[in-house]
C-alpha positions in Angstrom: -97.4 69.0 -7.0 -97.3 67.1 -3.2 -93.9 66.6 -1.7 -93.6 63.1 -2.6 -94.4 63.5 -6.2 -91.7 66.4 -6.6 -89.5 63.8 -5.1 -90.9 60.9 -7.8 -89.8 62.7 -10.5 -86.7 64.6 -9.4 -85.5 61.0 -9.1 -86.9 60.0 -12.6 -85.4 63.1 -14.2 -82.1 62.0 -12.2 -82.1 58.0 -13.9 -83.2 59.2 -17.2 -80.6 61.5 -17.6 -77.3 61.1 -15.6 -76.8 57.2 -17.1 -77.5 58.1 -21.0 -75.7 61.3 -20.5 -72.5 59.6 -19.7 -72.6 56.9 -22.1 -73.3 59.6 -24.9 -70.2 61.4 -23.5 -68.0 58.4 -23.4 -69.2 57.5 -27.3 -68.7 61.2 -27.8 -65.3 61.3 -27.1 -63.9 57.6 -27.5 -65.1 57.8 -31.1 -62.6 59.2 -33.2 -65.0 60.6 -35.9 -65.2 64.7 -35.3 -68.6 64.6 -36.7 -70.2 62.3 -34.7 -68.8 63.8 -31.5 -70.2 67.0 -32.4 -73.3 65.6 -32.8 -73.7 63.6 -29.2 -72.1 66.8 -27.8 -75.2 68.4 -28.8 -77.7 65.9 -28.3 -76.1 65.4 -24.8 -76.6 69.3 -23.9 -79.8 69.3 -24.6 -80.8 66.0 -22.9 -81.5 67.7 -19.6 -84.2 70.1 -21.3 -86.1 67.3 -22.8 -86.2 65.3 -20.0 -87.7 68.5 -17.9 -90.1 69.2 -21.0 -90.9 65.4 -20.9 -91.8 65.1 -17.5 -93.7 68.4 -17.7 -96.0 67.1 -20.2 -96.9 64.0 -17.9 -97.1 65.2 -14.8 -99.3 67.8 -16.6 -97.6 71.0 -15.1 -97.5 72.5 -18.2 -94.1 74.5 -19.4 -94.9 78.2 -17.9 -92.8 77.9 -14.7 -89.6 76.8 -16.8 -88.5 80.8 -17.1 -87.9 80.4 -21.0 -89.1 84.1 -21.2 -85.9 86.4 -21.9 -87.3 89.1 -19.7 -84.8 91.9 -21.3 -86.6 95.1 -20.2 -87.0 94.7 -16.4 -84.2 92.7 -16.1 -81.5 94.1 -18.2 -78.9 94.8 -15.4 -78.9 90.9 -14.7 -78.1 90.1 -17.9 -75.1 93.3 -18.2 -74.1 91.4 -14.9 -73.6 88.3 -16.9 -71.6 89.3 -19.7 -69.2 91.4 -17.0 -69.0 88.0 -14.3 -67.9 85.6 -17.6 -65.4 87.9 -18.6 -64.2 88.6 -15.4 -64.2 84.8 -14.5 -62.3 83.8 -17.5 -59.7 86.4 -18.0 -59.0 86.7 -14.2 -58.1 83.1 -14.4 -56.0 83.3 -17.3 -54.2 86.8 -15.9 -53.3 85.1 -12.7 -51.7 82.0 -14.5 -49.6 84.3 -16.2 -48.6 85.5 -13.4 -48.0 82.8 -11.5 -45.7 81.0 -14.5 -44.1 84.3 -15.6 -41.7 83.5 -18.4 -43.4 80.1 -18.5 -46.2 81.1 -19.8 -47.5 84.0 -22.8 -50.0 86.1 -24.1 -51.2 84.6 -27.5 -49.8 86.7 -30.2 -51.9 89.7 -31.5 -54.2 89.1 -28.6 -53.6 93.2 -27.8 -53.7 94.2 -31.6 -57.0 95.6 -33.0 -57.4 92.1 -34.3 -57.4 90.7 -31.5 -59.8 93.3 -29.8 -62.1 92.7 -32.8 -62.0 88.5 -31.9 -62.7 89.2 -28.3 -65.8 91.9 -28.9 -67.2 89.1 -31.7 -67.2 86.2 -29.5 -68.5 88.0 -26.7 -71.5 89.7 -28.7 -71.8 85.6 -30.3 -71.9 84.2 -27.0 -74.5 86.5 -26.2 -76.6 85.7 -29.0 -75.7 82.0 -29.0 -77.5 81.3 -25.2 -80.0 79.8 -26.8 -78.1 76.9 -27.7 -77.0 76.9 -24.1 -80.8 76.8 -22.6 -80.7 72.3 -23.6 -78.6 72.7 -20.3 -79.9 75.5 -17.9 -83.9 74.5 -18.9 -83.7 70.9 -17.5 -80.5 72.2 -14.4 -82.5 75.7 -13.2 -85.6 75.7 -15.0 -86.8 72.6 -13.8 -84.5 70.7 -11.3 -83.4 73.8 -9.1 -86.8 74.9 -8.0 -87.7 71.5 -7.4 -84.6 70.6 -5.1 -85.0 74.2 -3.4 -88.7 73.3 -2.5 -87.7 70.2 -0.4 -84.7 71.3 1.0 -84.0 75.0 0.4 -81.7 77.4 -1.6 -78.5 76.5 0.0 -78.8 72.4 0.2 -80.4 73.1 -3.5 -77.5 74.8 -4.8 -75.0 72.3 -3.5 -77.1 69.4 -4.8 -77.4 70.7 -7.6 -73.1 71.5 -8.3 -72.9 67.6 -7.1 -75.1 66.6 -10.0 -73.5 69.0 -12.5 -70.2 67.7 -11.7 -72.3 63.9 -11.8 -73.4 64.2 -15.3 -69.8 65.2 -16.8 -68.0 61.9 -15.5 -67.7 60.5 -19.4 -65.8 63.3 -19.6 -63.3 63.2 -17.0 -62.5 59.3 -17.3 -60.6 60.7 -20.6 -58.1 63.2 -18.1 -55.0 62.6 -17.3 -55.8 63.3 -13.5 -59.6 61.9 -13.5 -59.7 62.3 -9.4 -58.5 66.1 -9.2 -60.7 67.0 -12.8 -63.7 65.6 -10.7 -62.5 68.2 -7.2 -61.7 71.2 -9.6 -64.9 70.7 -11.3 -67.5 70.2 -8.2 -65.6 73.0 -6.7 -66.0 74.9 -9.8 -69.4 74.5 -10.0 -69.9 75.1 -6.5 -68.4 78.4 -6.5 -70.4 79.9 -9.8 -73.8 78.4 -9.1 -74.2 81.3 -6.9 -73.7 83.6 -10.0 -76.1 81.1 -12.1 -78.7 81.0 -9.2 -78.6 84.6 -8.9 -78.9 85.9 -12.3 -81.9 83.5 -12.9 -83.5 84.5 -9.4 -82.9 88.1 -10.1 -84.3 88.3 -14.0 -86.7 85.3 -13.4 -85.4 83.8 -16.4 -82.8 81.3 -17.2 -81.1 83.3 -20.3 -79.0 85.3 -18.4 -77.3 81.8 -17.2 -77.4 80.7 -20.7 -75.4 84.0 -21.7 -73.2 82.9 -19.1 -72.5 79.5 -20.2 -72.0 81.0 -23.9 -69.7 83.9 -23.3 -66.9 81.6 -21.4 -67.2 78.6 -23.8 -66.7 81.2 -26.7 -63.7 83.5 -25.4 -60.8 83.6 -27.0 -57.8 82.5 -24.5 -55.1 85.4 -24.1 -52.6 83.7 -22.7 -50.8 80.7 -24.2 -49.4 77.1 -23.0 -49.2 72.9 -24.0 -51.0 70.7 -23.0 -48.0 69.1 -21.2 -47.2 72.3 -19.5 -50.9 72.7 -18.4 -51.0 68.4 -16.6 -47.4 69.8 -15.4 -48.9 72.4 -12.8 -52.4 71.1 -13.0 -53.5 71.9 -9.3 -52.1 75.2 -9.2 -53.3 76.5 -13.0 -56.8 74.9 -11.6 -56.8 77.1 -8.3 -56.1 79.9 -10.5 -59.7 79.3 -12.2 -61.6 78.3 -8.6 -60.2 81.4 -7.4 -61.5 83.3 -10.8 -64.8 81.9 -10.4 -64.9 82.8 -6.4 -65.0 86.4 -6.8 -67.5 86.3 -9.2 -69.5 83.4 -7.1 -68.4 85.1 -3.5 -70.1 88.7 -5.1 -73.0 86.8 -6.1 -73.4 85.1 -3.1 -73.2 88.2 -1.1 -75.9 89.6 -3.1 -78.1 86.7 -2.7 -77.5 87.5 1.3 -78.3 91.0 1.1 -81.0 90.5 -1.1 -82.8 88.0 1.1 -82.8 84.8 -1.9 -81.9 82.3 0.5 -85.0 82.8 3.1 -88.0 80.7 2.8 -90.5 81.5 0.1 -87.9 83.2 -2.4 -89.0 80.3 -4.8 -92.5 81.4 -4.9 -91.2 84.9 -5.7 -89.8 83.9 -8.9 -92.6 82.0 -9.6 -94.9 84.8 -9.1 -92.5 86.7 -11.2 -92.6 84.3 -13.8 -96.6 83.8 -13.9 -96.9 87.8 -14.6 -94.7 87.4 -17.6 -96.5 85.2 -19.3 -99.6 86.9 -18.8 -98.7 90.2 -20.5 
């Protein structure tokens, strides 16, 4: 595909799904009705996929480039990277709010009891088996979009792009915060940060599962350590720093590896492709 067809339909991809995305969100969560949130929660994450698979089919690319091959065996180390980074980034951020609120804040009770180990092994194994679920986002955000945005501008400009359109396609969610303006910084930020650990892992494996893994693991976690909701809008900027700075040592590793493993030169995007190609021909 030229330049200016890439272009077309990055910006097609962009109007088809940003708009409905946010109305869906807004419905999702102005409804009331449990059950029908749920179900535009799900439609919603997988919006991005089927847009990508859409404009696949009429552009007439074909879906072999989208790295929905697991890749386990060569590429198992990305995916033990992935299970290690979520749990780092989510209990570092919840072990440095406790210890910035000391006496404020505590650890949920029976999170250090066989129990609770059992809860925390469970959810991690689920979220490791759930990823597929999670591939309606990553297929349409690093399957299709990523590569795209990296061919016409390269992996650094691509990876900021593509944290400003992440952050973009949750604003029906943040209009329903207390603090919509600093929701919208923490999350941009946020996203910021960890794409390095997304764009890494799928570089690395040459598949987008290890991202998915990612996204499962966190959303799945149990929380250790215990607070309101009243507490939490209380010291809002400084329990969010405690996640950006969570999610920076994971990112800042991964970013540093990308460095040192030469992902951010020209041409890394036809390496994964390459990659990708000899996969599906075994």
């Amino acid at each position: 595909m030229n330049l200016k067809n890439t272009k077309k339909y990055i910006w097609i991809f962009l109007l088809c799904c940003l708009p409905l995305s946010n109305i869906l969100w807004y419905v999702a969560y102005s409804s009331g009705d449990e059950s029908v949130a749920a179900s535009l929660v799900i439609l919603t994450s997988f919006l991005p996929a089927l847009t990508a698979l859409i404009l696949c089919k009429i552009s007439r690319e074909g879906w072999d480039n989208l790295m929905i091959l697991p890749n386990i065996r060569k590429a198992w180390k990305a995916y033990l990277f992935a299970v290690i980074g979520a749990l780092v980034m989510n209990y570092l951020n919840e072990l440095l709010m406790y210890l910035m609120f000391r006496g404020e804040v505590s650890f949920q009770a029976g999170a250090f009891t066989l129990r609770g180990l059992g809860e925390f092994l469970g959810m991690t194994i689920l979220g490791v088996l759930a990823s597929v679920e999670m591939l309606g986002e990553e297929l349409g955000w690093l399957g299709w979009l990523f590569p795209r945005l990296e061919k016409l501008h390269g992996t650094k400009a691509a990876m900021l792009l593509l944290a400003l359109i992440r952050t973009l396609w949750h604003l029906g969610i943040l209009i329903f915060l207390p603090h919509p303006l600093i929701g919208l910084c923490d999350l941009f930020l946020s996203n910021l940060l960890s794409q390095g650990f997304l764009v890494y892992l799928t570089k690395k494996s040459a598949s987008l599962f290890p991202a998915a893994v990612v996204h499962a693991v966190t959303n799945l976690l149990p929380a250790l350590v215990a607070y309101s909701d009243s507490f939490y809008q209380a010291h809002i900027v400084s329990m969010n720093c405690a996640g950006l700075l969570s999610a920076a040592v994971v990112g800042g590793i991964s970013y540093k590896l990308m460095w040192k493993e030469k992902m951010f030169g020209r041409g890394t995007g036809k390496r994964t492709e390459r990659t990708v190609y000899k996969l599906w021909k075994r």
